[in-house]
C-alpha positions as CSV (number, residue, x, y, z in Angstrom):
1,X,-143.1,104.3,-76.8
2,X,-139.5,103.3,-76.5
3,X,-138.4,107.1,-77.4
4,X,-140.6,108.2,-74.9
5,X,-139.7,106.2,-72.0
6,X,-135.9,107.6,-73.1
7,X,-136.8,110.9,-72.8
8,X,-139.0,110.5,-69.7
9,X,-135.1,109.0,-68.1
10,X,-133.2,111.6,-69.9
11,X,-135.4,114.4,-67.8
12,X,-135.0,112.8,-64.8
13,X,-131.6,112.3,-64.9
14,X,-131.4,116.2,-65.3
15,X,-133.3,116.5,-62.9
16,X,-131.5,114.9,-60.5
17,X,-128.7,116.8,-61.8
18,X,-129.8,119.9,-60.8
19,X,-130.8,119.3,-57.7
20,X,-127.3,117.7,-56.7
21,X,-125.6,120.8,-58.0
22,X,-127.6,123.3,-56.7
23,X,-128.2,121.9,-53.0
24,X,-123.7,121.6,-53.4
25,X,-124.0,125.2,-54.7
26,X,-126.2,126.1,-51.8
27,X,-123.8,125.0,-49.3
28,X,-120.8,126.4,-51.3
29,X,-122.7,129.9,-51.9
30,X,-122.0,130.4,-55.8
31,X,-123.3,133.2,-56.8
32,X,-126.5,132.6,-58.6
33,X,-126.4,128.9,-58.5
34,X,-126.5,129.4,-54.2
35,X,-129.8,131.1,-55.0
36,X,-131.5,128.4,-56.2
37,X,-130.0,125.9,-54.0
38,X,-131.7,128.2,-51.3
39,X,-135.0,128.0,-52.9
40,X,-135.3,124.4,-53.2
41,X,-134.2,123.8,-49.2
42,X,-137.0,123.8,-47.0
43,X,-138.1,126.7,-44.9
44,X,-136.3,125.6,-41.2
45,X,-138.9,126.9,-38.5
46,X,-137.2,128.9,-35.9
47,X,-137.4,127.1,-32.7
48,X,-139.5,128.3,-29.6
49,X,-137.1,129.3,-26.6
50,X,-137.2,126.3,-23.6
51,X,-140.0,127.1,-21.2
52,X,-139.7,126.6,-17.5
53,X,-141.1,127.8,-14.2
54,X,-143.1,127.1,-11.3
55,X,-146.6,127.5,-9.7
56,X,-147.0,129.5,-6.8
57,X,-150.0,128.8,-4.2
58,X,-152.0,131.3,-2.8
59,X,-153.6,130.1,0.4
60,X,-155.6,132.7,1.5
61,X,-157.4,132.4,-2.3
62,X,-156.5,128.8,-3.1
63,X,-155.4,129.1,-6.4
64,X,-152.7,129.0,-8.4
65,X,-150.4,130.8,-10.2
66,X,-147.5,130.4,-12.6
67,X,-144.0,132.5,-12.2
68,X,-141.9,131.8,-15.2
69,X,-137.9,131.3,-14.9
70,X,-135.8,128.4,-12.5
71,X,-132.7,130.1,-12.4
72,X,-132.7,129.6,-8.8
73,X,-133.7,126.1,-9.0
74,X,-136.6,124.6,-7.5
75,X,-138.2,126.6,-4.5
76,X,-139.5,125.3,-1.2
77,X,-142.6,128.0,-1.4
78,X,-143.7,126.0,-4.8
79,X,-146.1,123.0,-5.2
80,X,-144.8,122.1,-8.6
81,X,-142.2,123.3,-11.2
82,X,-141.1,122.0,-14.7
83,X,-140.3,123.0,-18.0
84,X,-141.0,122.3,-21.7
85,X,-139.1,121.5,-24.7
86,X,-140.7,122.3,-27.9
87,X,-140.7,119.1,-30.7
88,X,-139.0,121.3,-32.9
89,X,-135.9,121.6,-30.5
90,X,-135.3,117.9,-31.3
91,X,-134.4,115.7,-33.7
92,X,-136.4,113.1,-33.1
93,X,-139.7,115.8,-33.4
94,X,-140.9,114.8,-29.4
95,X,-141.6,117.7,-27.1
96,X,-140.1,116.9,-23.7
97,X,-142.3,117.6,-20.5
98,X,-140.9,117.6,-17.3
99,X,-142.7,118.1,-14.0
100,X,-141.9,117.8,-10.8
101,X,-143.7,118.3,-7.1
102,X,-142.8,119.3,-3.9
103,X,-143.7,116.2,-0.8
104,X,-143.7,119.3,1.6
105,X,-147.5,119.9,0.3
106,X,-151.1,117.6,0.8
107,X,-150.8,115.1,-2.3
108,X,-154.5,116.9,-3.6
109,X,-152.6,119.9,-4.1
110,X,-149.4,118.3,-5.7
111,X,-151.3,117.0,-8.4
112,X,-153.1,120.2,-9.0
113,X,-150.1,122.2,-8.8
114,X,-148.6,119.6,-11.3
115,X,-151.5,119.6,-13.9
116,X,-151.4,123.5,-13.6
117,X,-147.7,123.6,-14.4
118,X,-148.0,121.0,-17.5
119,X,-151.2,123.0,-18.8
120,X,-149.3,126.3,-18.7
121,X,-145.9,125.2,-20.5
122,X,-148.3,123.2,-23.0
123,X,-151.3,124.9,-23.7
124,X,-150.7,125.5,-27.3
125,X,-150.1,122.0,-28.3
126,X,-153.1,121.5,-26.4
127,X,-154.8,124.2,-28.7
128,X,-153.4,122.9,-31.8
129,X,-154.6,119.1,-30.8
130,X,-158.6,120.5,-29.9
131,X,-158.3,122.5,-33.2
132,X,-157.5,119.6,-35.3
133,X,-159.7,116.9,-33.5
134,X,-162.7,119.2,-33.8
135,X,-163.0,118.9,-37.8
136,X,-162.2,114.7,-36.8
137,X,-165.3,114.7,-34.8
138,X,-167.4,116.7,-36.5
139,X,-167.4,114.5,-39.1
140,X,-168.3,111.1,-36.8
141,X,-171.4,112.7,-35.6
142,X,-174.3,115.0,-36.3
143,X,-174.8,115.8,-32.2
144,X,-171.7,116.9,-30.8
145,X,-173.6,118.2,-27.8
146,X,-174.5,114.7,-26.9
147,X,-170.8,113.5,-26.8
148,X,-170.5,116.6,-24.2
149,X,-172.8,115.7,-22.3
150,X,-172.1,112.4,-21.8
151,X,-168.3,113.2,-20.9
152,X,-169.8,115.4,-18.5
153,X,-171.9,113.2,-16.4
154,X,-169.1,111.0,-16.2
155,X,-167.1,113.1,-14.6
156,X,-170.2,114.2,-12.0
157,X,-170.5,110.7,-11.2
158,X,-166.9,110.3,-10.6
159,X,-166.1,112.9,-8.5
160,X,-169.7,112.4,-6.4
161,X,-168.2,108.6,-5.7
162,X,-164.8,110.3,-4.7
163,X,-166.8,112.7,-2.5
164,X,-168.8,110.0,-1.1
165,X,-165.9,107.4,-0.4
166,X,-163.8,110.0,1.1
167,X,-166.9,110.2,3.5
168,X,-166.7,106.8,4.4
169,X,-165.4,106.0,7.7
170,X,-162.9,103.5,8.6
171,X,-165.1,101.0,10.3
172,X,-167.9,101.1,7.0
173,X,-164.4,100.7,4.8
174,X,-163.3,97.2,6.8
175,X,-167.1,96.3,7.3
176,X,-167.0,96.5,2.6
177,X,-163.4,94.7,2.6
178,X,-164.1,91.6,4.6
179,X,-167.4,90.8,3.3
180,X,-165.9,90.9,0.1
181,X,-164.2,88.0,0.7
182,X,-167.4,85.8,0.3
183,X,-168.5,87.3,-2.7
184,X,-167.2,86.3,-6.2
185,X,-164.4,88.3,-8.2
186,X,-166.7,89.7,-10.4
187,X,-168.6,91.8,-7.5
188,X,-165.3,92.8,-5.5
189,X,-165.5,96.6,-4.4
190,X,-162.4,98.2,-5.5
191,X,-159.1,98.8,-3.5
192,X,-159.5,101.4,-0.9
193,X,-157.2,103.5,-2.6
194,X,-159.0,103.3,-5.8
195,X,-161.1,106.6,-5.6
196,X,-158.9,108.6,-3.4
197,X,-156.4,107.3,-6.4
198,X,-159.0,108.9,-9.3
199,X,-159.5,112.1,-7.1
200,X,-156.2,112.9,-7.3
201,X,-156.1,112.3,-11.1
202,X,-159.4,114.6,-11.2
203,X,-157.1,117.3,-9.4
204,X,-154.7,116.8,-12.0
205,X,-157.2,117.5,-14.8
206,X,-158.0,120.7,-12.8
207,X,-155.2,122.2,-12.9
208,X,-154.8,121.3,-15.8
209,X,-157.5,122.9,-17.5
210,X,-157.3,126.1,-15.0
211,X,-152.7,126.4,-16.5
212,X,-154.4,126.5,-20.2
213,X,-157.1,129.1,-19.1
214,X,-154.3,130.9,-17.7
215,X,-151.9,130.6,-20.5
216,X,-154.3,132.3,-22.7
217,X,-155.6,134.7,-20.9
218,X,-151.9,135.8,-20.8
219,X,-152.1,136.1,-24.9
220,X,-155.3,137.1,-24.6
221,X,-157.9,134.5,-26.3
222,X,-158.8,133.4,-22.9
């Protein structure tokens, strides 16, 4: 047993041997010796370019649009414009996201224009994230579908009760907030700005989904 456990730390020793003087080789490139210090690095994975540019707003259609490139710097014509840093650009293996809106446009279409621009510049994290989530959920449940639907009358509901409070006028809005006063915490009504606050979160998620859709119908898997 004793011989053994020798041998065992004779190996690794040379081991480690090895692999000190080929990575040195590597770095020196000698000859044949550089070779193998070159197989035993890791394969570095070519980082994608920085990608930036800005959504353009078509009013007669109401849509949106994405123009790549900021070499002018931000326009006035443009609801939103950002750019995005691939993980593999940084040390610290973060992507970096930055987007930015224009105040010279309604606040609905600011947040659209700013969840189009983040869903274009990161729709294929976004890809890779579904992809390896679907297998995840798979194996929680046998229904799927019923997950969907579920997510999917939540957002109805949410977006009938921001249609339905935008509705509201002022007077029924006052009428809510001051007999709220004699009821307990528990049964308050929420701020006034709550739902216009989760419709413009909604037109986020919009535009959002529609800068994916457009991202890959530009590689074509849309």
């Amino acid at each position: 047993m004793r011989h053994c456990r020798s041998r065992t730390a004779k190996l690794l020793l040379l081991a480690c041997c090895v692999l000190v003087v080929s990575n040195a080789a590597h770095a020196s490139g000698w000859g044949r010796l550089s070779k193998i210090g070159s197989w035993l690095q890791p394969q570095s994975k070519r980082a994608p370019d920085v990608l930036s540019g800005y959504a353009r707003y078509d009013e007669a259609s109401g849509t949106l649009t994405f123009v790549k490139g900021l070499a002018g710097g931000p326009r006035d014509d443009a609801p939103a414009h950002g750019s995005f840093s691939d993980p593999l650009r940084h040390v610290s293996n973060f992507g970096q996201l930055r987007v930015a809106t224009n105040p010279a446009f309604p606040d609905t279409l600011q947040m659209q224009a700013a969840g189009f621009v983040e869903g274009y510049l990161t729709a294929e994290r976004i890809f890779d994230y579904a992809y390896n989530m679907r297998g995840w959920l798979a194996e929680q449940t046998n229904d799927t579908f019923k997950i969907g639907d579920w997510l999917f009358a939540q957002d109805q509901w949410a977006r009938q009760q921001v249609r339905a409070h935008a509705a509201d006028n002022t007077s029924s809005s006052a009428s809510s907030t001051s007999s709220s006063t004699t009821t307990s915490s528990t049964s308050d009504p929420p701020s006034p700005a709550f739902w216009p606050t989760v419709g413009l979160l909604l037109a986020q998620l919009d535009g959002l989904q529609a800068g994916y859709s457009a991202r890959l119908a530009e590689q074509g898997q849309g």
